[in-house]
C-alpha positions as CSV (number, residue, x, y, z in Angstrom):
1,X,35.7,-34.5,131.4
2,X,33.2,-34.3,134.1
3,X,30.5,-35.5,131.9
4,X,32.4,-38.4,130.6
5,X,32.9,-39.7,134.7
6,X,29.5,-39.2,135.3
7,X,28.6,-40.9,132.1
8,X,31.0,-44.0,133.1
9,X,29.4,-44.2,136.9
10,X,26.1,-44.1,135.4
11,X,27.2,-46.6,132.9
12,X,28.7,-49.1,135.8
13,X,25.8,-48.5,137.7
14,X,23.0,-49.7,135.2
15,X,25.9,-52.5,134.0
16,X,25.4,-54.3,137.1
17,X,22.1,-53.8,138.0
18,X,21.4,-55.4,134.5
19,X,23.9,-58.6,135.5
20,X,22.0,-58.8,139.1
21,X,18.7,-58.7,137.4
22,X,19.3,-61.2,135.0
23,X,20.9,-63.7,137.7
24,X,17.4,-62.8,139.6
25,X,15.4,-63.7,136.8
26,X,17.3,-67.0,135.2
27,X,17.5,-68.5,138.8
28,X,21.0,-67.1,138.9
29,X,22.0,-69.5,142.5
30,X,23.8,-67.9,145.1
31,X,24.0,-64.5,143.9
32,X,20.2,-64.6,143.3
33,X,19.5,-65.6,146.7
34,X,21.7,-62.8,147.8
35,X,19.5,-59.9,146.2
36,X,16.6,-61.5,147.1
37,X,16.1,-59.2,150.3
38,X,16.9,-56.5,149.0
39,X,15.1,-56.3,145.3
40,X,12.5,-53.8,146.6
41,X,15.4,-51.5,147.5
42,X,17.3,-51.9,144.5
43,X,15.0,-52.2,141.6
44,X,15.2,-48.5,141.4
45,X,17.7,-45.8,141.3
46,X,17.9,-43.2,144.5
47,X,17.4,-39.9,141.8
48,X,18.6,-37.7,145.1
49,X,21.8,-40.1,145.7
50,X,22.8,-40.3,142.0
51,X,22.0,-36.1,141.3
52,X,24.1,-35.5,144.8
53,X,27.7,-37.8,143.6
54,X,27.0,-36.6,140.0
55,X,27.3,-32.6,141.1
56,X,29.8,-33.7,143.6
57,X,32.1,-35.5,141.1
58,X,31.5,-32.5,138.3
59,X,32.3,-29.9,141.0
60,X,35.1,-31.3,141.8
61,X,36.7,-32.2,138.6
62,X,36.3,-28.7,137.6
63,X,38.4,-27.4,140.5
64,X,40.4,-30.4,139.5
65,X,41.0,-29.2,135.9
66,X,41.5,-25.8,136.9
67,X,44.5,-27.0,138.8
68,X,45.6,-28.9,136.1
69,X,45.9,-25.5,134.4
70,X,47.9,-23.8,136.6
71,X,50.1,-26.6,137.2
72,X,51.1,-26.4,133.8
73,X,51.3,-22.8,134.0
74,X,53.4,-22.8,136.7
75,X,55.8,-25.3,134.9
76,X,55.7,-23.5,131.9
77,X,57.0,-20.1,134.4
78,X,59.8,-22.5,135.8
79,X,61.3,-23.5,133.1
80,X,61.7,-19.9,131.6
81,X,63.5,-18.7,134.6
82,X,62.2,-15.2,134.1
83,X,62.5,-13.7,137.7
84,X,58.6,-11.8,136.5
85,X,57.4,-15.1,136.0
86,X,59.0,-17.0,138.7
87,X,57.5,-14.3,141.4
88,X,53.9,-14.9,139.8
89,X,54.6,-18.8,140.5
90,X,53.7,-18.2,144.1
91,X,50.5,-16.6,143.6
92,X,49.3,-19.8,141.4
93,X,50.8,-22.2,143.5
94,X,48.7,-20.0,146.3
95,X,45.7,-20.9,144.1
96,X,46.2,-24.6,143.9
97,X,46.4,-25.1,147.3
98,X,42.9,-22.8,147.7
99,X,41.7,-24.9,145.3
100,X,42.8,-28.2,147.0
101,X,41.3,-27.3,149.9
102,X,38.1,-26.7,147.9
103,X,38.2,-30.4,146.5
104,X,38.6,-31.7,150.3
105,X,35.6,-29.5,150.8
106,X,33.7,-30.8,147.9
107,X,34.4,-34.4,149.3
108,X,33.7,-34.0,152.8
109,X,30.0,-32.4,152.3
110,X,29.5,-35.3,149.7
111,X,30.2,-37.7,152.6
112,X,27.7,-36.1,155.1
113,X,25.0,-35.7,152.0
114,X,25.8,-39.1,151.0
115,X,25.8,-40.7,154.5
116,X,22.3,-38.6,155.3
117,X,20.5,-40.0,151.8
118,X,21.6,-43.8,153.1
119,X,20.5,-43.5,156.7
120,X,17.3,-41.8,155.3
121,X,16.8,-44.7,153.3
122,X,17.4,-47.4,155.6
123,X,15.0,-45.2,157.9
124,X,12.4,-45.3,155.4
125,X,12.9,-49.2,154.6
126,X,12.9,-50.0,157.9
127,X,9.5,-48.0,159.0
128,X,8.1,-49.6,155.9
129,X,8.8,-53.3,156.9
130,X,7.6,-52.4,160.4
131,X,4.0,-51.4,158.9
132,X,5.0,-47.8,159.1
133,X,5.6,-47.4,162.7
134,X,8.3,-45.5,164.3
135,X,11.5,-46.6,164.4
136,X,13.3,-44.3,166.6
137,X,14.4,-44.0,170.7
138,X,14.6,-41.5,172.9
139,X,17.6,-40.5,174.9
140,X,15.8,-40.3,178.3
């Protein structure tokens, strides 16, 4: 399943950087102008963006799935009303919390590597517009 979201981003992805090429290319108006800027940026895929949301997203549907698991498990123990099985009911539910917590972790360190890749990037396009030279201040 975590393949097949992947798949699906990767698939949106190239989908519309194939519909802003061609509006590029066939003198597409508005929406041409728009890209204009930025087709040096964009004509090629960030390999270290995509590679850090595709692990992100896999990791966490994983955990994801794994809950999914014990959620059913947990129902499945409910409805029996065994006393055995309602006692082990607290040691899943235990787990799926853990696990939530791991998902929240999973997103939150995608959003700092995510957020460092685009300031990197907008570092690096900047420095290269000013002819290379450094960008950056001091705090003195």
């Amino acid at each position: 399943m975590a393949e097949d979201a992947s798949r699906t981003l990767t698939k949106r992805y190239q989908l519309s950087r194939g519909t802003n090429k061609r509006k590029s290319k066939n003198g597409g108006g508005e929406a041409a102008a728009d890209h204009d800027d930025d087709d040096d940026e964009d004509e090629e895929c960030d390999p270290q963006a995509w590679e850090t949301l595709s692990r992100s997203f896999k990791d966490a549907q994983s955990v994801l799935d794994q809950n999914r698991a014990l959620i059913n498990q947990v129902n499945d123990n409910h409805r029996s009303k065994v006393p055995d099985n309602l006692v082990q009911n607290v040691a899943l539910i235990r787990e799926i919390n853990g696990n939530i917590s791991k998902v929240m972790g999973i997103y939150s360190d995608l959003a700092v590597n995510f957020s460092g890749i685009v300031q990197d990037r907008r570092s690096a396009s900047i420095s290269a517009k000013n002819g290379g030279a450094s960008t950056s201040t001091s705090n003195s």
